[in-house]
N, C-alpha and C positions, 0 to 999 in steps of 0.2 A: 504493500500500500504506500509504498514512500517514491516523493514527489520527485528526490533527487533520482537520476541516472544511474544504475549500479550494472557492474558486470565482475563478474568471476573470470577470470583466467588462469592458465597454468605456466609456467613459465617461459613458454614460450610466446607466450599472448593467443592461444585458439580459448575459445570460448566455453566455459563450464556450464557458466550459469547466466542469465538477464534476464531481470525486472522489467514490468509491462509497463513501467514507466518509458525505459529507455524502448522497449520495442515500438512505441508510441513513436517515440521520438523519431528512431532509424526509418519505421514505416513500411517494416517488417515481420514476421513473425519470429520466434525465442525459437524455432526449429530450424528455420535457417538461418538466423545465426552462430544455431549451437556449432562447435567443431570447428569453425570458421576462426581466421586470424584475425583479432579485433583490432590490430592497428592499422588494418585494410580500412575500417570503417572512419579515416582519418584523412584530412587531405596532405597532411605528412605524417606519415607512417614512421621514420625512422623518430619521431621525438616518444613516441612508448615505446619504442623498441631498446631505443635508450635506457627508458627508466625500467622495464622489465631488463635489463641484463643488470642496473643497478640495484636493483632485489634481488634477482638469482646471487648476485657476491654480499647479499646485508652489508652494501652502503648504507642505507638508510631504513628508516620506519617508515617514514611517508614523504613523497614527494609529490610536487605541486607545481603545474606550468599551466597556458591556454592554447587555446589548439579551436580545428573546425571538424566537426563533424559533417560529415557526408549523409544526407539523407535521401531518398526514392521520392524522387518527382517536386525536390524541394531544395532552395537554397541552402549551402554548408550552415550549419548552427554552431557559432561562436559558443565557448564552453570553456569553463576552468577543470579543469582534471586532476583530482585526486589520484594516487598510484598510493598503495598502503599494503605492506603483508599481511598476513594471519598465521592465524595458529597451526592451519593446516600446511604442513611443510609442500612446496610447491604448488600455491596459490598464492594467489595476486587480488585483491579487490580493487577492482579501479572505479570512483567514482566519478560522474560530472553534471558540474553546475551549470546551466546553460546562462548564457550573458546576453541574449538578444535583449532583452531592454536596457542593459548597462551599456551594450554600445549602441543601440538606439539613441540612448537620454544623451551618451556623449558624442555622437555625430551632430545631434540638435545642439550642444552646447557648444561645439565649433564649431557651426554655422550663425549662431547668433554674434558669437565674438568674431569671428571674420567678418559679419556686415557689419558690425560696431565699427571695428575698427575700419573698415572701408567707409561709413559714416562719417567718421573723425577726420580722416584723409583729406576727406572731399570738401570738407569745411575748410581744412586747415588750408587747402590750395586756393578755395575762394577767398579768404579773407587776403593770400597774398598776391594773388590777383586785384582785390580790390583798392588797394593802398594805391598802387602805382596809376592806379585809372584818372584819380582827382587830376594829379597833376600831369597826366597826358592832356586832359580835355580843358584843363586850365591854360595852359602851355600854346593849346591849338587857337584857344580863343582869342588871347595875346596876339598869334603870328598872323590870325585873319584883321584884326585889327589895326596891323601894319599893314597890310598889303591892299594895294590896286586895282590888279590883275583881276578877274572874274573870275576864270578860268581856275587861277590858282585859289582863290576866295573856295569855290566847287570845293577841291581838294583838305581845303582846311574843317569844311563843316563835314564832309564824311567820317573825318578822323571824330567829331565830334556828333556824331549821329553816330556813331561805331561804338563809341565809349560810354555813349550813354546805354546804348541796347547789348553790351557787356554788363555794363553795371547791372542792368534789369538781368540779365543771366545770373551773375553771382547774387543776387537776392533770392531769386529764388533756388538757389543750393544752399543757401545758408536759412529759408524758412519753406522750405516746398510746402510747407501743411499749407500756409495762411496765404498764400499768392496763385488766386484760382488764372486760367486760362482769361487770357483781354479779348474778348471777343467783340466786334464792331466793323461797322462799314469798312471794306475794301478794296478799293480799286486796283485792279490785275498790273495795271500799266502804272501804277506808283509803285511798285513793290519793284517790277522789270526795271527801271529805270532804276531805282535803289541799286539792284545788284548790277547793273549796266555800269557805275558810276564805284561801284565797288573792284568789280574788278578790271577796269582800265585802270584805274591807281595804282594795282597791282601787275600788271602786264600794260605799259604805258605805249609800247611801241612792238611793232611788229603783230597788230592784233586790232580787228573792227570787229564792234559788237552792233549786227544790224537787228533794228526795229521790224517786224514783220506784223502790227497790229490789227485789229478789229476793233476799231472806233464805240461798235454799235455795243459792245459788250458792257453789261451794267455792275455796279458794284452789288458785291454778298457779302454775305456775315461770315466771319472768321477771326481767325487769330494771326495779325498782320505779321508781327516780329518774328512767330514762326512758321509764318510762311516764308520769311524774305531767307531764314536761315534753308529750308528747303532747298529753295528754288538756288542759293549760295553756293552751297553743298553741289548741287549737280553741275548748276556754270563755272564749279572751279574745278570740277572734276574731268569738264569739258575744256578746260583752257589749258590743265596739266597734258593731257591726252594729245594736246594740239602745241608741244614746245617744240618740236622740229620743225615746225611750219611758223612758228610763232618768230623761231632763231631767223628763220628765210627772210621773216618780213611779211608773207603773205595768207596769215591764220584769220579765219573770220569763224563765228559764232551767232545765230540766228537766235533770236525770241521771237517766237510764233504765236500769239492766240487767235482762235478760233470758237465758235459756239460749234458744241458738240448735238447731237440730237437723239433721240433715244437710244439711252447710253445704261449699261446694267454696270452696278455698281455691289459689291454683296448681294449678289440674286435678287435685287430691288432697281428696276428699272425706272428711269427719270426721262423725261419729257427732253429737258435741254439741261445739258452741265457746258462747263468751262476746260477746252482742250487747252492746254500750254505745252507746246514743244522747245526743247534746246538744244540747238542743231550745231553741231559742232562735223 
């Protein structure tokens, strides 16, 4: 009637005797595994074979490791193993505890302290992010305040429309609870133009970013800042792809909208959506 695992063996490790605990467990019958080599039923067999040749010389009274058990039609079952003599000369009792919730509880418990600490991380990098940002966008305000130029003026407010929708990034890594989605009117062609304006600053020469719009296309509701990082994301992944042609001189890049017409979208079809292509 006992809950632990128990088996009898002889010094050899073949099998005497088990308990319908442990035959539960194997997922077998006490018949076949009688006679049979019990540290078969291990996924390393040489660590009882060990501690069985350490009871045949009375090394010890009882010895204690963890190990996996091998079960029929089921994942190994982690287990602490008792190995203990007795009284009967050439007998072995080997007992085991199984540990599926002790290493259950401890894989949840290094999974909570890895996200902690990947929590911590992520803070600790936006707050050093955040320091240097002031005095970029202070810096930038300055050198547009000097200057003349238009052109160059363009240049100076992206650094400063940049730094600001940085700053809005690390706010919310530093409070993601409390800073829901900004959702609000959006024009396709202010956002295009956003990243049009972002990455010519960045590839200044050898590179047109042509306009291919639809006038008639009206604004929807969404979440501007990350849409402009989407749509970022692809035209810079489109302008990396295009540096051979970019070193030439002769790299172009297309913004295309279009009204899409019935269009399925998650097996839910819509009447009219918003195509945006980036033609690289």
């Amino acid at each position: 009637m006992l809950a632990t695992l128990v088996a009898v063996v002889d010094a050899d490790g073949h099998v005497l005797y088990a308990n319908a605990a442990l035959e539960d467990a194997l997922g077998t019958s006490r018949r076949s595994i009688a006679n049979t080599l019990f540290q078969d039923c291990f996924t390393e067999p040489a660590l009882l074979e060990s501690a069985l040749s350490g009871a045949r010389g009375n090394e010890f009274a009882a010895l204690r490791y963890d190990a996996w058990l091998k079960r029929v039609s089921h994942e190994a079952l982690p287990v602490h193993v008792v190995v203990a003599q007795t009284e009967s000369k050439g007998e072995v009792v080997v007992e085991l505890l199984p540990l599926e919730q002790q290493a259950r509880q401890e894989r949840e418990e290094r999974l909570i302290d890895q996200a902690q600490a990947n929590k911590e991380l992520i803070r600790n990098l936006a707050h050093e992010i955040k320091n240097p940002l002031g005095g970029i966008r202070g810096a930038a305000q300055l050198l547009q305040m000097e200057l003349e130029s238009r052109e160059l003026i363009e240049y100076t407010q992206v650094i400063i429309h940049e730094a600001d929708r940085l700053q809005s990034l690390v706010d919310r890594l530093l409070a993601p609870h409390r800073r829901p989605h900004v959702v609000g009117d959006v024009n396709i062609h202010e956002v295009c133009e956003r990243v049009r304006s972002l990455i010519l600053a960045e590839f200044p020469k050898g590179l047109r970013v042509v306009r291919d719009y639809d006038a008639s296309i009206p604004e929807f509701r969404g979440d501007r800042e990350q849409l402009i990082q989407a749509v970022l994301n692809i035209a810079h992944n489109a302008a990396q792809a295009l540096a051979e042609r970019i070193a030439a001189g002769d790299a172009q890049i297309v913004f295309k909208t279009r009204v899409g017409r019935q269009v399925t979208f998650g097996k839910q079809r819509y009447r009219l959506a918003l195509e945006l292509h980036v033609i690289d």
